[in-house]
N, C-alpha and C positions, 0 to 999 in steps of 0.2 A: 304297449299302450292299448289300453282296452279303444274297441270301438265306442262310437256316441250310444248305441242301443245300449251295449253293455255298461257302459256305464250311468246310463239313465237306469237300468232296474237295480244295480249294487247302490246307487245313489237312493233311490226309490227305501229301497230295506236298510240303509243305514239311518236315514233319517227319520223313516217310521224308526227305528230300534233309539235314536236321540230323542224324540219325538214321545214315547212311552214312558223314558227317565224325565222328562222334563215334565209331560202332566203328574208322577210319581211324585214329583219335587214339589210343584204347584198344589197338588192334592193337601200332601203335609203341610205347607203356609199356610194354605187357607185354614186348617185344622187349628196350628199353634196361633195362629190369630185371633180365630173364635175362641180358645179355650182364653187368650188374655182377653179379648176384646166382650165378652159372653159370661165368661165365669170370673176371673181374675176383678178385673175391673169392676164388676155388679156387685163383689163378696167386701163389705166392708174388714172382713176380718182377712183379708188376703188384698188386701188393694193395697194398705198404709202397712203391712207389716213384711216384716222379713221371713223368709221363710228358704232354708235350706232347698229345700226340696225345688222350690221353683228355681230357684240360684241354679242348682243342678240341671233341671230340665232346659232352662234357655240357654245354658252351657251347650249341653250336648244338642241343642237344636244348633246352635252356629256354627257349632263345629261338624257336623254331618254333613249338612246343606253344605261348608265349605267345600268339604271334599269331595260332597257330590259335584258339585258347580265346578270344580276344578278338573275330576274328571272329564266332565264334559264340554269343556273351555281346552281343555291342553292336552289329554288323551292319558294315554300308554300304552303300555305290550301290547295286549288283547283291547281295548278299549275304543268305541266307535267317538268319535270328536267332530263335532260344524267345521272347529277351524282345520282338520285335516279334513272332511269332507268339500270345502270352500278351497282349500290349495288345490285339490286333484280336480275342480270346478277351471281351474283355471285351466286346463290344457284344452278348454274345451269352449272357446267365449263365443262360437256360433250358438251355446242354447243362453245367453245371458243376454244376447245382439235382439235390440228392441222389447226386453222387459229392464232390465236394469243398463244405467252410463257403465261404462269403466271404473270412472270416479265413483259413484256410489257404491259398486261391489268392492272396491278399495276400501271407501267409507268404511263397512259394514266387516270388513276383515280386520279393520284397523281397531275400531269400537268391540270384538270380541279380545283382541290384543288387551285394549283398556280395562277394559274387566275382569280381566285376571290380575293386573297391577292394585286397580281397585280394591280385589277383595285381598288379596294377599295382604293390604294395607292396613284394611279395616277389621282385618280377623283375626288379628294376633293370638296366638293362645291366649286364652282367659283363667287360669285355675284359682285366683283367690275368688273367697266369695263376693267381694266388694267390685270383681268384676265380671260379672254375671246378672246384674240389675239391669233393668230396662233403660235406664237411662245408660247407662256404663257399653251396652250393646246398641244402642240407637245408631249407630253407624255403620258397625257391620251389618243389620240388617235391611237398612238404608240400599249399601252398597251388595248386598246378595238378593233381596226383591229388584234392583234395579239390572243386574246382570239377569236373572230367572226370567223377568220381562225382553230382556235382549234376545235372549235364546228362542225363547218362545217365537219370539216374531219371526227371527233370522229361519229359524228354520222349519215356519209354514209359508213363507218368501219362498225360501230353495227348494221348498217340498212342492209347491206352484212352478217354479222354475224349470225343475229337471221331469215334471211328471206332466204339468199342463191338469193338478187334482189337489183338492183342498186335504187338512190335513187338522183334522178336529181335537184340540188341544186342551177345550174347555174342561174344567173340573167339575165334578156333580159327584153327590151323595145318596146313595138309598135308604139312607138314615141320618138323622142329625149327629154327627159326627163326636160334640161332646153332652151330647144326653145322658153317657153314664156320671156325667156332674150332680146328677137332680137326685141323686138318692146318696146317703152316707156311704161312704167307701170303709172304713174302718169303723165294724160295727163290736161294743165290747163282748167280752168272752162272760156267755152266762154263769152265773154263782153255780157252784156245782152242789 
């Protein structure tokens, strides 16, 4: 068993390395949000119609995000995880003794548990087109912004926790993210 130090700075670098995928995640929502909430939505000719292509994009947006969210909810081989870093938390409840109860580090292991039932629930594969609509996906991404949210907190909590230092998670842009909307994308091929 690792000592407390050692395990405060492996704790330390795992959750930064959780910590990096999860604003990665955050960054993307916010993106596929503005491009419906900014472009989608604003374009009369993309609001009321169908359109493969969008069918497709919010396809592979739910299905990414799942398996990112999944990765980092339940692990694997090589892979850092909260809720493996929250079990290995436990051999150690002198750093948890007077910031978090028992009960609420319970809570909080139990609520990443939920999240994974959650989205597994709500994310079924999607491959027809009729299931790929915003209405048709309203729940999976319900159920994957409310686990992104879980993560996020959980683990500037533990990153407070095991370090006693804040752990800045916020998403920010050096550019408007869908600006390249504002000009035609598919310009025709001049008469030769």
């Amino acid at each position: 068993m690792l000592s407390e130090k050692q395990f405060r700075e492996r704790a330390r670098s795992e959750l930064r390395e959780v910590g990096e995928q999860l604003k990665a995640l955050a960054t993307d929502r916010d993106i596929y949000w503005r491009l419906e909430r900014d472009v989608v939505a604003n374009n009369p000719q993309l609001k009321n119609a169908r359109s493969a292509f969008l069918d497709m994009l919010r396809g592979c947006y739910v299905e990414a995000m799942t398996a990112r969210m999944l990765r980092l909810l339940q692990g694997g081989d090589a892979d850092v995880c909260l809720s493996e870093i929250l079990e290995q938390l436990t051999s150690y409840p002198e750093l948890i003794h007077g910031k978090l109860t028992q009960r609420e580090f319970a809570d909080d292991r139990r609520a990443l548990q939920q999240a994974v039932v959650n989205i597994r629930r709500a994310t079924v594969p999607r491959a027809s087109h009729h299931e790929r609509t915003l209405p048709a996906l309203a729940s999976a991404h319900r159920e994957l912004d409310a686990a992104l949210d879980l993560l996020i907190s959980h683990v500037k909590t533990y990153f407070w926790i095991t370090t006693d230092s804040y752990l800045d998670l916020e998403v920010s842009h050096s550019e408007d993210p869908v600006a390249v909307f504002q000009s035609a994308w598919a310009v025709p091929a001049l008469a030769r």
